[in-house]
C-alpha positions as CSV (number, residue, x, y, z in Angstrom):
1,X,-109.5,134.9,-12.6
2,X,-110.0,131.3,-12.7
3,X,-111.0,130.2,-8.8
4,X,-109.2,126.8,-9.7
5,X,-105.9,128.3,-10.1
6,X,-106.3,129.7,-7.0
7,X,-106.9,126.8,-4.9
8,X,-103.9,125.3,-6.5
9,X,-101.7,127.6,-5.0
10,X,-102.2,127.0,-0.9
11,X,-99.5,130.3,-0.6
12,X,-101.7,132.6,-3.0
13,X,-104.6,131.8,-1.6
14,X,-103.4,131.8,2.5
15,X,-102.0,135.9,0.6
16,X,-105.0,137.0,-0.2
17,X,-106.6,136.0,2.7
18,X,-104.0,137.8,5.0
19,X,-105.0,140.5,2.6
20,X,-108.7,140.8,3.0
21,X,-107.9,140.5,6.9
22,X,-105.9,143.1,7.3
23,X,-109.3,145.9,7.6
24,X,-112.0,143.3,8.4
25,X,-110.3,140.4,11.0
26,X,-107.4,141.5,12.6
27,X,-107.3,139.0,15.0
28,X,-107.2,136.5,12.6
29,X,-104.0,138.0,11.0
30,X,-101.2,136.6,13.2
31,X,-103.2,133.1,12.5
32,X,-103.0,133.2,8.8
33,X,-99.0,134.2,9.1
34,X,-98.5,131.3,11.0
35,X,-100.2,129.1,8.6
36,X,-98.6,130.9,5.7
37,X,-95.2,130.4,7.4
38,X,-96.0,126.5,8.0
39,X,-97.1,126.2,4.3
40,X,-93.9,127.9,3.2
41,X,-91.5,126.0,5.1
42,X,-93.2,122.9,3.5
43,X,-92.6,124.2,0.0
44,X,-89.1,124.6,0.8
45,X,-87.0,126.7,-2.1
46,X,-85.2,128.5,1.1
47,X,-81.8,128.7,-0.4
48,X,-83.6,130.5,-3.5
49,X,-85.4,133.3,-1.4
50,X,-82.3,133.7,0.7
51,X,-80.9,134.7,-2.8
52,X,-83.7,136.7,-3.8
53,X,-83.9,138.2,-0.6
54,X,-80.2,139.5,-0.4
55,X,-80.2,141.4,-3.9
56,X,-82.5,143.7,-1.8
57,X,-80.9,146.3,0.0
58,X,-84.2,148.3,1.0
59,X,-85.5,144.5,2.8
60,X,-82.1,144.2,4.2
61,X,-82.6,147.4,5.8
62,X,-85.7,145.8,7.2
63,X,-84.3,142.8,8.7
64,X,-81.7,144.4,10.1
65,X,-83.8,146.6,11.8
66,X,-85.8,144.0,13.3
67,X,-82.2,142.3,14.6
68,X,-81.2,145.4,16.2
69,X,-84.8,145.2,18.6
70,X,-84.3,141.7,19.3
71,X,-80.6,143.1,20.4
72,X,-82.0,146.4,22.0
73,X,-83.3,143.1,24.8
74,X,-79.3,143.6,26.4
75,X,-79.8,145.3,29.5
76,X,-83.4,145.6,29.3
77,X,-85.1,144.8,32.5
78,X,-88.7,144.5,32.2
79,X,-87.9,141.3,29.4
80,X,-91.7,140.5,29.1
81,X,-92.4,143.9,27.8
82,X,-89.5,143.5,25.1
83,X,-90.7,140.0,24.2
84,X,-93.6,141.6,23.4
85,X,-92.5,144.3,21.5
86,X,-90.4,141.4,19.6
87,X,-93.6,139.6,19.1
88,X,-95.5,142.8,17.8
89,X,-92.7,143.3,15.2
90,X,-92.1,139.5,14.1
91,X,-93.7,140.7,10.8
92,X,-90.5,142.5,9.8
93,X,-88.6,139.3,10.3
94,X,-91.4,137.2,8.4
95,X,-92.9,138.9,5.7
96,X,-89.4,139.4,3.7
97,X,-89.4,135.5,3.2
98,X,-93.6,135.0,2.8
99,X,-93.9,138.2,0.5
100,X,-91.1,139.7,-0.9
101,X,-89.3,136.3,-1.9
102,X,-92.0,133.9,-3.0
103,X,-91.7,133.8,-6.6
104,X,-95.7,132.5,-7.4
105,X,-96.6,136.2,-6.3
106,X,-96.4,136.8,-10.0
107,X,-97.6,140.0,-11.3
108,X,-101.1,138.8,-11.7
109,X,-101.7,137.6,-8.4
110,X,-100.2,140.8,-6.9
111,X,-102.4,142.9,-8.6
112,X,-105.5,140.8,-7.5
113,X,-104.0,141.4,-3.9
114,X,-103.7,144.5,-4.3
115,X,-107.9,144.3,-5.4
116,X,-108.7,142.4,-2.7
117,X,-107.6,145.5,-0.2
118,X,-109.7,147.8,-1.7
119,X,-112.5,145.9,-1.6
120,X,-112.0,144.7,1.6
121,X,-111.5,148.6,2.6
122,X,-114.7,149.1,0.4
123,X,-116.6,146.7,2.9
124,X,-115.2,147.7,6.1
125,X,-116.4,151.4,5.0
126,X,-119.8,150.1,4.0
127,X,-120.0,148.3,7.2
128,X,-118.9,151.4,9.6
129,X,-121.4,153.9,7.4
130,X,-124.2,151.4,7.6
131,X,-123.5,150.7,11.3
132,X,-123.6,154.7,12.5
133,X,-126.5,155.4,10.1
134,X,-128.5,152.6,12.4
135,X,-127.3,154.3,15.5
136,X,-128.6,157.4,14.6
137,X,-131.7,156.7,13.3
138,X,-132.5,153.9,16.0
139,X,-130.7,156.1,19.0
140,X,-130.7,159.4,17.3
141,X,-126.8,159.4,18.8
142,X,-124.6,160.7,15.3
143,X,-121.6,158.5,15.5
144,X,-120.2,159.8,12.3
145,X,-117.0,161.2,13.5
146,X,-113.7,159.7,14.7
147,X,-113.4,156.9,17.3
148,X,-117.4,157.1,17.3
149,X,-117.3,155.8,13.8
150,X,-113.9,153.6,13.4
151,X,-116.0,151.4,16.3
152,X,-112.7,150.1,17.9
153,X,-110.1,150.8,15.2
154,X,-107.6,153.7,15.5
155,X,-108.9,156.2,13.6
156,X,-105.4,157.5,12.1
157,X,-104.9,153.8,11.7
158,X,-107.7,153.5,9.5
159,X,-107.1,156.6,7.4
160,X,-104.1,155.1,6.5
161,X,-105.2,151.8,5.4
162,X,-107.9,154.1,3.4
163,X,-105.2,156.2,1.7
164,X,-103.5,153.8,0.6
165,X,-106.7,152.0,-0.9
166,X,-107.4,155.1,-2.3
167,X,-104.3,155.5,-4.0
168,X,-104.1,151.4,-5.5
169,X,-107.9,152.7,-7.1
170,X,-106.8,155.7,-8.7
171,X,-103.9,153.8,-10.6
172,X,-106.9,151.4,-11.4
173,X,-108.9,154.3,-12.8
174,X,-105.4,154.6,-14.7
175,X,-104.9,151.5,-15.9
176,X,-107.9,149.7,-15.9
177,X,-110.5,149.1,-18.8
178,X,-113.6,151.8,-19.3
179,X,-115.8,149.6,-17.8
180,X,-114.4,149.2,-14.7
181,X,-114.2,153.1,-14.2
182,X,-117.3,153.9,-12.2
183,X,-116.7,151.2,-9.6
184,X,-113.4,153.0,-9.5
185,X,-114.7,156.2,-8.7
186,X,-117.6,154.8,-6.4
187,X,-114.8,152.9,-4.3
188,X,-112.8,156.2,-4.1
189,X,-115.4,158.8,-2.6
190,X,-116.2,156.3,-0.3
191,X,-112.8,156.5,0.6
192,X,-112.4,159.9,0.4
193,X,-115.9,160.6,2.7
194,X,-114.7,157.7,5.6
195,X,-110.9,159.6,5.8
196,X,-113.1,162.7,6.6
197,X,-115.1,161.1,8.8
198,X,-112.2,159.2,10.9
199,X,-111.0,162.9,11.7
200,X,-107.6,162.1,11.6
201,X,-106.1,165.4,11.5
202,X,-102.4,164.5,9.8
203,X,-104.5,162.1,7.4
204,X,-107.0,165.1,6.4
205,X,-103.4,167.2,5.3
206,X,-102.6,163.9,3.3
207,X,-106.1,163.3,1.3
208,X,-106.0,167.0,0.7
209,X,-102.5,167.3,-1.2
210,X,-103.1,163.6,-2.7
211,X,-106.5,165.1,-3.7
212,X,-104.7,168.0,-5.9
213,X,-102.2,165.7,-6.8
214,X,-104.7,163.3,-8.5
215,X,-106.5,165.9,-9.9
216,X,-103.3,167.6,-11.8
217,X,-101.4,164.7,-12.5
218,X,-105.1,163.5,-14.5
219,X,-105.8,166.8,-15.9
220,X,-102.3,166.4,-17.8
221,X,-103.0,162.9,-18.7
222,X,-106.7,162.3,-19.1
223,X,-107.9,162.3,-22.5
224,X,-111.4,163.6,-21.5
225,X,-110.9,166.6,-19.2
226,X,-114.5,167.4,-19.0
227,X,-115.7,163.8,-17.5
228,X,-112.5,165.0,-14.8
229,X,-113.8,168.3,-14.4
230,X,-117.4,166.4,-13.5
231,X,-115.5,164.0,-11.4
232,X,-113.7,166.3,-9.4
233,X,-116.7,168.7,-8.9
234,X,-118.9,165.9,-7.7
235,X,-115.7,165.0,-5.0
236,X,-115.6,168.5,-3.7
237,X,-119.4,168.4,-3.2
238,X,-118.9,165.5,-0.8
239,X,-116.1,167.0,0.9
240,X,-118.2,170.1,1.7
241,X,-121.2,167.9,2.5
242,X,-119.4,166.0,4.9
243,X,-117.9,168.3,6.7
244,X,-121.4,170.7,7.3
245,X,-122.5,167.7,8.5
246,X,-119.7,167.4,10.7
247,X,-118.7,170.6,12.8
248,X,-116.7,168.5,14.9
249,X,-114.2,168.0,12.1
250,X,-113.9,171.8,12.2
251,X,-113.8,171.9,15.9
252,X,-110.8,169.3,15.5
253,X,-108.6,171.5,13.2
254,X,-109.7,174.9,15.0
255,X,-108.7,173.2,18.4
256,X,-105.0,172.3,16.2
257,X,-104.2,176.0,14.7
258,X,-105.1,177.2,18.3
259,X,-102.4,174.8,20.1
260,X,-99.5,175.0,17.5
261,X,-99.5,178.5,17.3
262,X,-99.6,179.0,21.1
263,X,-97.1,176.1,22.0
264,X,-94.7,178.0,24.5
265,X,-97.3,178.6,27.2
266,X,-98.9,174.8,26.4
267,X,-100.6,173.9,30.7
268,X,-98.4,170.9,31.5
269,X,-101.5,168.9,32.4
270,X,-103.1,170.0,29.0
271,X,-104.2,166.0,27.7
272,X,-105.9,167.5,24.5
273,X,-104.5,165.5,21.7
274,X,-102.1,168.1,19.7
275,X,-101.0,169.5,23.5
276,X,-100.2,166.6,24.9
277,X,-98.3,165.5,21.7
278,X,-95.8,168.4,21.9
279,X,-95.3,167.5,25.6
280,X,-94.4,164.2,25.0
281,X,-91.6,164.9,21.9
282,X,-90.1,167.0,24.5
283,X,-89.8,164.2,27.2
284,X,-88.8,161.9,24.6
285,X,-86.3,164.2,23.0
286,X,-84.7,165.3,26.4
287,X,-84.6,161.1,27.2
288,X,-83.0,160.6,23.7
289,X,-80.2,163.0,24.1
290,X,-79.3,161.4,27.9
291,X,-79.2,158.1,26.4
292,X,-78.2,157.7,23.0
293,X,-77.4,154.2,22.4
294,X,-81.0,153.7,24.0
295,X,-83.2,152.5,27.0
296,X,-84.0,148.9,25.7
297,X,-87.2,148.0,23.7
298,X,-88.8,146.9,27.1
299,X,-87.5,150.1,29.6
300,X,-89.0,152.3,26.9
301,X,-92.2,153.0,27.7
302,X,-91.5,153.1,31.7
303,X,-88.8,155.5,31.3
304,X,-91.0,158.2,29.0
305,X,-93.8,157.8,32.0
306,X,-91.0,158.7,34.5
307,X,-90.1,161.5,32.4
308,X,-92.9,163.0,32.1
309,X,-93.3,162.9,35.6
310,X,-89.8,164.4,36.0
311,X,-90.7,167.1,33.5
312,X,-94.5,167.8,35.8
313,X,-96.5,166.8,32.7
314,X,-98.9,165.1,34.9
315,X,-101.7,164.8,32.4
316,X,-99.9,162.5,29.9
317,X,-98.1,160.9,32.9
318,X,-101.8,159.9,34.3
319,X,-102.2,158.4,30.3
320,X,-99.1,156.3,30.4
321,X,-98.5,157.3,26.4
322,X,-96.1,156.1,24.2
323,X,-94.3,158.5,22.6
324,X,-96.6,159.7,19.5
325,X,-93.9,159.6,17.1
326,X,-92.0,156.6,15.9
327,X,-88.7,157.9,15.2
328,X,-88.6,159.4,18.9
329,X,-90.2,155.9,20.2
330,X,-87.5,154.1,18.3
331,X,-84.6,156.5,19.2
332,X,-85.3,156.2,23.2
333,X,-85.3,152.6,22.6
334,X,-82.5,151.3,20.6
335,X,-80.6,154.8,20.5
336,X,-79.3,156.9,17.4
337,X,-78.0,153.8,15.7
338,X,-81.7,152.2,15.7
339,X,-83.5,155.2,14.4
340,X,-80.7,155.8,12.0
341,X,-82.0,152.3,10.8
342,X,-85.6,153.2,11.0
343,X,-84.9,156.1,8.2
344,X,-82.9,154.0,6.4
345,X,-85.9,151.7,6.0
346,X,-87.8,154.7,4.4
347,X,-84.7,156.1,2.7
348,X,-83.4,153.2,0.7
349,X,-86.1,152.3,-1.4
350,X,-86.0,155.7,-2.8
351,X,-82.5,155.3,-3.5
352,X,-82.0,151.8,-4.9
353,X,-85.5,151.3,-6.7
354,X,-84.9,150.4,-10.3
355,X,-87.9,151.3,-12.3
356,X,-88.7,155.4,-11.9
357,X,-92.5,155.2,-12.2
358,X,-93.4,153.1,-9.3
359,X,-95.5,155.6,-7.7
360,X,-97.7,153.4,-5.5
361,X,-94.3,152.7,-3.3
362,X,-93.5,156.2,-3.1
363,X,-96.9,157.0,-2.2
364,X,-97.1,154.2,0.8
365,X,-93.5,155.2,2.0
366,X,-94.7,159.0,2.2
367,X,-97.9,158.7,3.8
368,X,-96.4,156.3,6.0
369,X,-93.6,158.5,6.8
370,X,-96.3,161.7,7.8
371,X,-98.3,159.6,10.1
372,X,-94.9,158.0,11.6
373,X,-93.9,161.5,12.9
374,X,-97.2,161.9,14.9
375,X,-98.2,158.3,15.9
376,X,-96.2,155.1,16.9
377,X,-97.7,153.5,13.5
378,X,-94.8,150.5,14.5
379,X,-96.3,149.8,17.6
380,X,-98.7,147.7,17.5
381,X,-99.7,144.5,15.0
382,X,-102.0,146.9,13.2
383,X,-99.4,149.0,11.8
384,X,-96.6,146.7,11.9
385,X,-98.2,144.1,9.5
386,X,-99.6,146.5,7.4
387,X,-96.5,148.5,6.8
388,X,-94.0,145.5,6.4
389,X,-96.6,143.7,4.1
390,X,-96.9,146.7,1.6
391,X,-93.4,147.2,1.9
392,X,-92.4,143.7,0.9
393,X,-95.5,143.8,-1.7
394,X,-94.7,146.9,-3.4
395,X,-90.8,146.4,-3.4
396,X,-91.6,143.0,-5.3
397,X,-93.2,145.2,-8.1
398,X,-89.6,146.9,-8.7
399,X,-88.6,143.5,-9.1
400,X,-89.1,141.1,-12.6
401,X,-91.3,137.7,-12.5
């Protein structure tokens, strides 16, 4: 890739540096948007994306959603809280017009973005393996599991921006020259071992299916099964490695079977992660079907805690916790009619996608979908600007240069 070229294009280059942000400087994210936003509204060409923008139905959906928050402010009374909220989902009003419709994101450059995630996945992992390996030989403390070893980024969070990084390398290992394949493979155990690490117990379920998925889907179209065979062995070895190494990942999942099969007689002051999740879907539901046209996007939040107070689940009440599901967060906010528009965000894009092998898209919209029914993964700017960037990223593959 010639550097030169790159320079030349201030909106290309101002992309790929949102991109390399999104693992490593979050907090310089919103700045780069801005900037991209000021650059974009000098290069003008409005009337063009408007055009581009409206042959989409599946980033329709998207705007349209984030119009129905700004109008889920009627009523509201806490208006600071739903500014917020407004602020933290801006992306979804943004990114259509920076992403989706900028027509120099050209094939080319989106696969170089799509590069410069995993290897700015690639370094974050490096740097969060190199850091606990200091701690424990330095402090003899083993931060090698969860929140320990994210070091102040949500571990499900993080497995997700890992999934999907491991999921862009595989269709490398696909598509990309012999050479290239071993850096490939490298990138993807290290993946593979951080996701284990991070704990994350719905992200665990995910690797492991994707896992058996890439190893079927490349037995049937690898030419040399035995180098596969090798490959896969040497992936289970790491899996098994990591986890001896790691009871507490066991402990995690033990603690999971031992909740979900005994949720009728859950304590109502249990805060253990899976116990404490099943409380709150029950608040949320019971608030959801006494108010379905919604609370407001700024009540939301104030009305679960008051629930759960109503409902004497004093643990999570003492937490003050959203509600762990984002089609339940939605639906007390904005109602039946917003979290109809939430599905139909992850719906559409199945429906009206025009080439049948985009499999990156369905991949993102899955996993994203999975973790969505167990965290608020649209609640905050780390999930919001991930999701609606890969969104308008990968929808712009279905679409020709």
């Amino acid at each position: 890739m010639n550097w030169k070229s790159i320079f030349g294009k201030p909106l290309i280059l101002l992309t790929l540096l949102l991109t390399a942000c999104l693992p490593l400087f979050q907090k310089l994210v919103p700045i780069i948007i801005g900037v991209l936003l000021i650059f974009s509204i000098g290069k003008g060409n409005w009337k063009s994306r408007f055009d581009y923008v409206k042959k989409s139905p599946a980033i329709i959906a998207l705007l349209v959603f984030y119009v129905y928050n700004v109008l889920g402010l009627i009523g509201t009374e806490n208006i600071d809280k739903g500014l917020n909220h407004l602020e933290i989902k801006l992306s979804f009003l943004l990114l259509p017009w920076l992403i989706f419709a900028n027509t120099e994101l050209t094939s080319k450059w989106r696969t170089l973005i799509k590069q410069t995630f995993v290897l700015s996945c690639f370094a974050f992992c490096i740097y969060l393996i190199s850091r606990a390996s200091f701690v424990l030989i330095s402090a003899e403390q083993n931060e090698f599991t969860y929140e320990l070893f994210s070091h102040g980024f949500h571990p499900s969070y993080l497995a997700l921006y890992l999934l999907v990084a491991s999921r862009l390398c595989y269709a490398d290992i696909q598509n990309s020259p012999s050479n290239q394949f071993f850096k490939n493979i490298v990138f993807l155990g290290v993946f593979v071992c951080c996701i284990i690490l991070l704990s994350s117990k719905i992200n665990l379920l995910i690797l492991g299916g994707s896992l058996v998925y890439f190893f079927i889907s490349g037995i049937i179209q690898a030419k040399r099964k035995t180098n596969l065979i090798l490959i896969a062995s040497a992936f289970l070895g790491v899996i098994v490695l990591t986890l001896f190494y790691n009871p507490s990942i066991k402990e995690r999942a033990e603690r999971s079977i031992q909740v979900f099969s005994h949720a009728r007689t859950i304590d109502k002051t249990d805060t253990e992660s899976n116990a404490a999740r099943i409380l709150i879907w029950q608040s949320a539901w019971t608030l959801l079907k006494e108010n379905p046209l919604g609370l407001g996007v700024g009540d939301v939040n104030i009305e679960l805690e008051k629930q759960y107070k109503k409902d004497g689940f004093t643990g999570i009440e003492s937490k003050k916790l959203n509600a762990h599901n984002q089609f339940l967060q939605t639906g007390v906010a904005l109602g039946f009619p917003g979290l109809i528009l939430l599905l139909l965000v992850f719906i559409i894009p199945f429906i009206s996608l025009k080439k049948q092998h985009n499999e990156i898209l369905f991949y993102f919209l899955i996993v994203c979908f999975v973790n969505a029914l167990v965290e608020g993964i649209l609640e905050t700017q780390k999930g919001v600007v991930f999701f609606g960037f890969f969104y308008c990223l990968l929808l712009k593959d279905d679409e020709r240069d």
